[in-house]
C-alpha positions as CSV (number, residue, x, y, z in Angstrom):
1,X,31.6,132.8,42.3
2,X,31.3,133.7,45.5
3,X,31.1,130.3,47.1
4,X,34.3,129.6,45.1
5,X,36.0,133.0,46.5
6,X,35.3,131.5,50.0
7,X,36.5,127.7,49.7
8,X,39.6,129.3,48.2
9,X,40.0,132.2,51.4
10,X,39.3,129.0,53.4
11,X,42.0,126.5,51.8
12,X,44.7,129.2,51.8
13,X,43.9,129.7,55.9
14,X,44.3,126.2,56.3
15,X,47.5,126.1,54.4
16,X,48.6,129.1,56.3
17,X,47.8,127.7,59.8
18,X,49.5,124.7,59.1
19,X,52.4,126.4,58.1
20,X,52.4,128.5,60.9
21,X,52.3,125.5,63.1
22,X,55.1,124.0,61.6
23,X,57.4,126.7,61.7
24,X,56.1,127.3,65.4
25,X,57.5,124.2,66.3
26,X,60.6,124.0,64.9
27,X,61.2,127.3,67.2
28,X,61.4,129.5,64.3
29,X,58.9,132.2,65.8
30,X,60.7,132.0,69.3
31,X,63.6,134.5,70.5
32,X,65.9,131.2,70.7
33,X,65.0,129.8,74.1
34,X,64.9,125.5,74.4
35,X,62.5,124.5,76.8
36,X,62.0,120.0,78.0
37,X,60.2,118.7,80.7
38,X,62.3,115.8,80.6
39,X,64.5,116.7,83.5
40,X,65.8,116.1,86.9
41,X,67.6,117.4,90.0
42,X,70.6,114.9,90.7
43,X,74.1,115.0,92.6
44,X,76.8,112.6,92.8
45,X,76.4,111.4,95.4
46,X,78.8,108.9,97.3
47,X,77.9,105.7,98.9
48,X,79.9,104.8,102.1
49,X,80.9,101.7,102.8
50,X,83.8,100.1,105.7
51,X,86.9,98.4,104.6
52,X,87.2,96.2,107.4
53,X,85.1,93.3,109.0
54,X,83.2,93.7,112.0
55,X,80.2,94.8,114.1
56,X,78.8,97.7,114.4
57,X,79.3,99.7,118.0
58,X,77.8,102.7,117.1
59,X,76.0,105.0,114.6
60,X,76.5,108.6,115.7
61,X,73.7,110.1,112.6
62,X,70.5,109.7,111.7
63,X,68.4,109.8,108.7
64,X,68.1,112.9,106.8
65,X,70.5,114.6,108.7
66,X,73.7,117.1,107.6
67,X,77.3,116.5,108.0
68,X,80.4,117.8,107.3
69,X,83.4,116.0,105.9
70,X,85.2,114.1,108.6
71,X,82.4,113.9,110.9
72,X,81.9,110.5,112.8
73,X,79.0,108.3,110.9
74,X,79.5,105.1,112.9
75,X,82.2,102.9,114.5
76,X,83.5,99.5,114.3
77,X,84.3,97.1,117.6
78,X,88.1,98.0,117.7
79,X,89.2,95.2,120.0
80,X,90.1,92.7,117.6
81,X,92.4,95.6,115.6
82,X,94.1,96.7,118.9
83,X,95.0,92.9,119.4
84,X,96.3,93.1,116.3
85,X,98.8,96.4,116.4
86,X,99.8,94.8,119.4
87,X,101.1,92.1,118.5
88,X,102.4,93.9,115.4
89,X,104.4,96.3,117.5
90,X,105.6,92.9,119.5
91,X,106.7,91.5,116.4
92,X,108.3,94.6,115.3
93,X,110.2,94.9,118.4
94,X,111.7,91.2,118.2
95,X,113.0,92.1,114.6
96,X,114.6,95.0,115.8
97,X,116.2,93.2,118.6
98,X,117.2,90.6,116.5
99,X,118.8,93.2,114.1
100,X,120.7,94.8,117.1
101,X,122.2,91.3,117.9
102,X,123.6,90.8,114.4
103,X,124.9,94.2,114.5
104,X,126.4,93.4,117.9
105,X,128.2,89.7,116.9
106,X,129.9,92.0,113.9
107,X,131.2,93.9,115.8
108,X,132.6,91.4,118.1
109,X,133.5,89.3,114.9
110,X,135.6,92.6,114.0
111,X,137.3,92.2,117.3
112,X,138.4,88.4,116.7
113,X,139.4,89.4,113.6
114,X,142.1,91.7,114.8
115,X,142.9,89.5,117.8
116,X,143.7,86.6,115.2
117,X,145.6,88.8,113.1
118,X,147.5,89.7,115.8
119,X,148.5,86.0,117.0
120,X,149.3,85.7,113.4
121,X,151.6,88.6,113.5
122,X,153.3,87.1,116.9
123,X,153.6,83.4,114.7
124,X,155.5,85.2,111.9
125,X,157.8,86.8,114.8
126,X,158.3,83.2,116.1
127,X,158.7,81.1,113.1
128,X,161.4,83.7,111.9
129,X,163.2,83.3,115.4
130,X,162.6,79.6,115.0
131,X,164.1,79.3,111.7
132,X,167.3,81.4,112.8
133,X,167.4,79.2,115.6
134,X,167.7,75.8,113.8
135,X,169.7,77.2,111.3
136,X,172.4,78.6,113.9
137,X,172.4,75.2,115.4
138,X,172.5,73.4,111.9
139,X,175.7,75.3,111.4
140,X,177.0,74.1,114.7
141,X,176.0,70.5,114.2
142,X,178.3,70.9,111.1
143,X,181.2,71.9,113.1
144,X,180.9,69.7,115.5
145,X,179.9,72.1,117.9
146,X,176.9,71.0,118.8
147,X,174.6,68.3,119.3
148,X,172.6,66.2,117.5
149,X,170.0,66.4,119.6
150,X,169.6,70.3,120.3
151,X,170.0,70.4,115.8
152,X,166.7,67.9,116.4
153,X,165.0,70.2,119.0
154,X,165.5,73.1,117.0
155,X,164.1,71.5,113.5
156,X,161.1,70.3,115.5
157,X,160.6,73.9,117.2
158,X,160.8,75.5,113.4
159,X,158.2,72.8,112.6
160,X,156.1,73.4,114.9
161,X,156.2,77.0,114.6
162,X,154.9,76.7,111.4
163,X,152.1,74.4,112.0
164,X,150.9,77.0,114.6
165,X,151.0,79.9,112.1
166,X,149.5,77.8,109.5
167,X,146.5,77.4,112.3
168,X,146.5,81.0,113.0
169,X,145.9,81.7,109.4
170,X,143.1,79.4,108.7
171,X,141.7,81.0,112.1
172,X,141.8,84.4,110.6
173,X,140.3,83.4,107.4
174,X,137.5,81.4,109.0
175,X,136.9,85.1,111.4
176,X,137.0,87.2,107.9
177,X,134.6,84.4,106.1
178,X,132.2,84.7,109.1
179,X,131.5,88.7,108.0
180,X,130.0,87.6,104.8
181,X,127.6,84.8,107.2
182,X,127.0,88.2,109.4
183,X,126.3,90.4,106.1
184,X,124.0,87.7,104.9
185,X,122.0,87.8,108.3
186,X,122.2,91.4,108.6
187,X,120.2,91.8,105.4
188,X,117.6,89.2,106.5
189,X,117.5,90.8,109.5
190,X,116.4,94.4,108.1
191,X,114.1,93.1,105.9
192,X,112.1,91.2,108.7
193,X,112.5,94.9,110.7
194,X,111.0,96.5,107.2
195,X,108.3,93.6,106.9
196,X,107.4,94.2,111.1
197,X,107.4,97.5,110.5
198,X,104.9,97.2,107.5
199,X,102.7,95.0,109.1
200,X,102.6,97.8,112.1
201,X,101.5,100.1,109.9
202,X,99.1,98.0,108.3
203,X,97.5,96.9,111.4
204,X,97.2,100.7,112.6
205,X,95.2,101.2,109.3
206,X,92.9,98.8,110.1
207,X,92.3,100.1,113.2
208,X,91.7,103.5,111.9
209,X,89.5,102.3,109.2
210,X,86.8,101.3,112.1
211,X,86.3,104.8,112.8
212,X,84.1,105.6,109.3
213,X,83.8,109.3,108.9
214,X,82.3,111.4,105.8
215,X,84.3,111.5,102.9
216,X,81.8,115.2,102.0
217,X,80.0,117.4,102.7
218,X,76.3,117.1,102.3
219,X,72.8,114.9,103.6
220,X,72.6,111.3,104.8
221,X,70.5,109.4,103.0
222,X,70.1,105.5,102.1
223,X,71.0,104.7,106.1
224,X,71.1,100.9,106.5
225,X,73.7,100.5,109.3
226,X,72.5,99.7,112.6
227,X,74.4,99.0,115.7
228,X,75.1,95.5,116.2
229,X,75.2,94.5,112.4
230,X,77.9,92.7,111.2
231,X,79.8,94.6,108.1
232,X,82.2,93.3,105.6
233,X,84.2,94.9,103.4
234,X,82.1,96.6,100.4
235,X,79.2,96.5,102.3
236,X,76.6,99.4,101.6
237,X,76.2,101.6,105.0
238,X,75.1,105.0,103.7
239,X,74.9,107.6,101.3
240,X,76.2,110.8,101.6
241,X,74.5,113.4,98.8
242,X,75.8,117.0,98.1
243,X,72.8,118.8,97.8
244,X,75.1,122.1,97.6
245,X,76.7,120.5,94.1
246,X,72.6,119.2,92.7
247,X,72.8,119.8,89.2
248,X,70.2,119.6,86.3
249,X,70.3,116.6,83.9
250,X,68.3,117.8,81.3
251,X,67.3,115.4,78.3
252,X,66.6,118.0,75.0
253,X,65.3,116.2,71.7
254,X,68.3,116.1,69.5
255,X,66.6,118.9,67.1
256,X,66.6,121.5,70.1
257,X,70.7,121.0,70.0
258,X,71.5,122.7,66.7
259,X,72.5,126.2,68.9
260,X,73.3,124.8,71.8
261,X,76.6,125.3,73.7
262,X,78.4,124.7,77.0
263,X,78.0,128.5,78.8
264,X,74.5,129.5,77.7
265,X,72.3,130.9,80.5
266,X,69.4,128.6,81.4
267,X,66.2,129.3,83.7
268,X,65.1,126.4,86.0
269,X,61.8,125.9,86.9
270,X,61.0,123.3,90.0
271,X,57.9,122.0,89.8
272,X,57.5,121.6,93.8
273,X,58.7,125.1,94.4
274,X,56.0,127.0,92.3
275,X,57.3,130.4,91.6
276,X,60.8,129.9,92.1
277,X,63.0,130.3,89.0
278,X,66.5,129.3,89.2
279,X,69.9,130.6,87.5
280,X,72.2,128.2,85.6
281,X,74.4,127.4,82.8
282,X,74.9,124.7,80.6
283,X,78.0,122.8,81.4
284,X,78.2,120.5,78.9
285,X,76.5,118.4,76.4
286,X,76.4,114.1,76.4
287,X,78.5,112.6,73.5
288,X,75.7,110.1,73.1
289,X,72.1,109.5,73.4
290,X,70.9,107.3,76.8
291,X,69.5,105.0,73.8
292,X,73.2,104.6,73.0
293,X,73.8,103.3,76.4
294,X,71.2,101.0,77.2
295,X,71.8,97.3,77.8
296,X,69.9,95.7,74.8
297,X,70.0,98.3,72.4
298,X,67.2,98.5,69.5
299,X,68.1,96.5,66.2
300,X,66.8,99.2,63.4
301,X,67.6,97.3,60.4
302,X,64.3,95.7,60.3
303,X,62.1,96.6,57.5
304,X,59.1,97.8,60.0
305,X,61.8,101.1,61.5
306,X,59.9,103.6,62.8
307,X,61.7,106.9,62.9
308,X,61.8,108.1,66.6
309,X,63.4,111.6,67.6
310,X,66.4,110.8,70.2
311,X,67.3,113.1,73.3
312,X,70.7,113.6,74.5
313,X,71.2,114.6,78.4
314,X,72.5,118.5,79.0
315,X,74.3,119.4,82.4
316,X,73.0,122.0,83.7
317,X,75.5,123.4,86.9
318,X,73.3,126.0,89.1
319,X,74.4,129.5,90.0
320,X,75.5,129.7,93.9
321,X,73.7,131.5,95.9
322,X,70.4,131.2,95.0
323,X,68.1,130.8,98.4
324,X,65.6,128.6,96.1
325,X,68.6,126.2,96.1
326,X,68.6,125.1,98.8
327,X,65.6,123.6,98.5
328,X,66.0,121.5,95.7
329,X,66.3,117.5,96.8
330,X,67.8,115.0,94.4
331,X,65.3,113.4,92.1
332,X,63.0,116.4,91.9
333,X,61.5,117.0,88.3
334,X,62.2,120.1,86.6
335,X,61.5,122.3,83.7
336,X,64.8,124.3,82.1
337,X,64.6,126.4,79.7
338,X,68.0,127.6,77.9
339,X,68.7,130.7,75.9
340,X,70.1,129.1,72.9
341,X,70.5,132.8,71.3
342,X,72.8,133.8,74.0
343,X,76.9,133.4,73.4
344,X,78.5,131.7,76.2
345,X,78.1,133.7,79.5
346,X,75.6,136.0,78.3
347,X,72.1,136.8,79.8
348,X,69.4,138.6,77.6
């Protein structure tokens, strides 16, 4: 009997234990705190790189070393690009001129307008004397008054009197017709001056774009430009990383998200800084798994599936402030740990 009594003590121990591990780690016997070692230190970073052609004149930063946004990181042989806005500017100059002198022959073509209005004015004068003239002498030819060969003169003078109006007139609409010729060059001339103009402007962005500053604040890293080398467009030179913005990527098994939230205090630990425990919150929380993501992704309807517990990344922003901060390099692993118990904001 007693043997019996034992193995029974001893079987419900086992049974208990096991339950007790169980339960343990599904977090039931914790205060609500989710804890991975599956985590990193990253930034985003930004990757500089020229959007011109040409060689490398200087590099004004090393390796390693901190800048501030608009600092100088390296320089571009500008001697090509100041050929360039020069003979832009050239250009743009011509087109102007050539602009003024349409403008100028319309307003001279104004002037010939009013000058050949005016001879037609002094036509219509004459052809009315003219007329009065051979009709006087048409009524003196009748009476015998007159001649027959000053009734001639006069016919022809009327005659003629109208021919030269009728000249006058075709000048003055030939001088009006050459405003719309003027008009037409006028507008061809303002949109070379706007083209010129462009191409200035272009060609004193180019320029500027061989001076290559940083776009942010932060660390150079990733440094392959060296003076002398020839760069095109696209062309990798640097890396700029915002160690003051390094956040925590934090991959938790998809069972450790059932209470988690964007706002929940977090604790980081950095394994290189022993001792040093950092404040954060969690930001937000990936819509998908990195599986989800992945260039071949896994075929799991096969009949040999194997059930595998998936982990979704967690943003983790840092509080600023924090001396242990700035310590922190991109890449470095972690351990976070975040107070799933807490409502949003909350420390306990």
């Amino acid at each position: 009997m007693k043997m019996k009594l034992r193995l029974l003590i001893a079987a419900v121990a086992v049974v208990l234990l096991t339950a007790f591990v169980g339960l343990r780690s599904t977090g039931m016997f914790d205060r609500g705190i989710e804890v991975t070692d599956d985590a990193y230190v990253t930034a985003d970073f930004t990757l500089v790189a020229p959007k011109v052609s040409g060689l490398i004149s200087k590099v004004a930063v090393e390796d390693n070393q901190h800048v501030r946004a608009g600092d100088l990181l390296a320089k571009i042989d500008d001697r090509d690009f100041q050929v360039a806005l020069q003979t832009a500017q050239s250009e743009f100059e011509a087109a102007q001129a050539r602009l003024e002198n349409v403008r100028a022959r319309e307003g001279r073509q104004y002037a010939l307008i009013e000058q050949a209005a005016a001879a037609v004015h002094a036509d219509d004068a004459a052809l009315v004397f003219a007329g009065q003239n051979a009709k006087r002498y048409e009524e003196l030819s009748r009476q015998g008054a007159g001649t027959e060969e000053q009734r001639q003169q006069t016919s022809f003078s009327q005659r003629q009197q109208a021919a030269i109006r009728d000249r006058d007139s075709a000048a003055l609409l030939a001088a009006q017709k050459e405003l719309g010729v003027l008009a037409s060059e006028d507008s061809e001339a303002r949109a070379a001056v706007g083209r010129a103009k462009a191409a200035v402007e272009q060609a004193r962005l180019n320029l500027s774009y061989t001076t290559i500053v940083a776009p942010v604040n932060g660390v150079v890293g990733q440094r392959d430009v060296r003076v002398g080398a020839y760069v095109s467009p696209g062309t990798r030179l640097l890396a700029i990383v915002p160690l003051s913005q390094a956040y925590v990527v934090a991959n938790f098994r998809e069972v450790q998200l059932k209470h988690m939230k964007p706002g929940q205090p977090a604790r980081v630990s950095v394994d290189a800084i022993p001792g040093v425990v950092l404040a954060g919150r969690v930001e937000s929380i990936a819509p998908a798994t990195g599986l989800t993501f992945a260039p071949i992704a896994p075929d799991n309807a096969t009949g040999n599936f194997t059930k595998v517990v998936q982990r979704l990344p967690v943003k983790i922003v840092l509080e600023a402030g924090q001396p242990g901060a700035a310590q922190l390099k991109v890449g470095m692993s972690v351990v976070p740990s975040v107070d799933v118990g807490a409502r949003a904001g909350e420390m306990r």
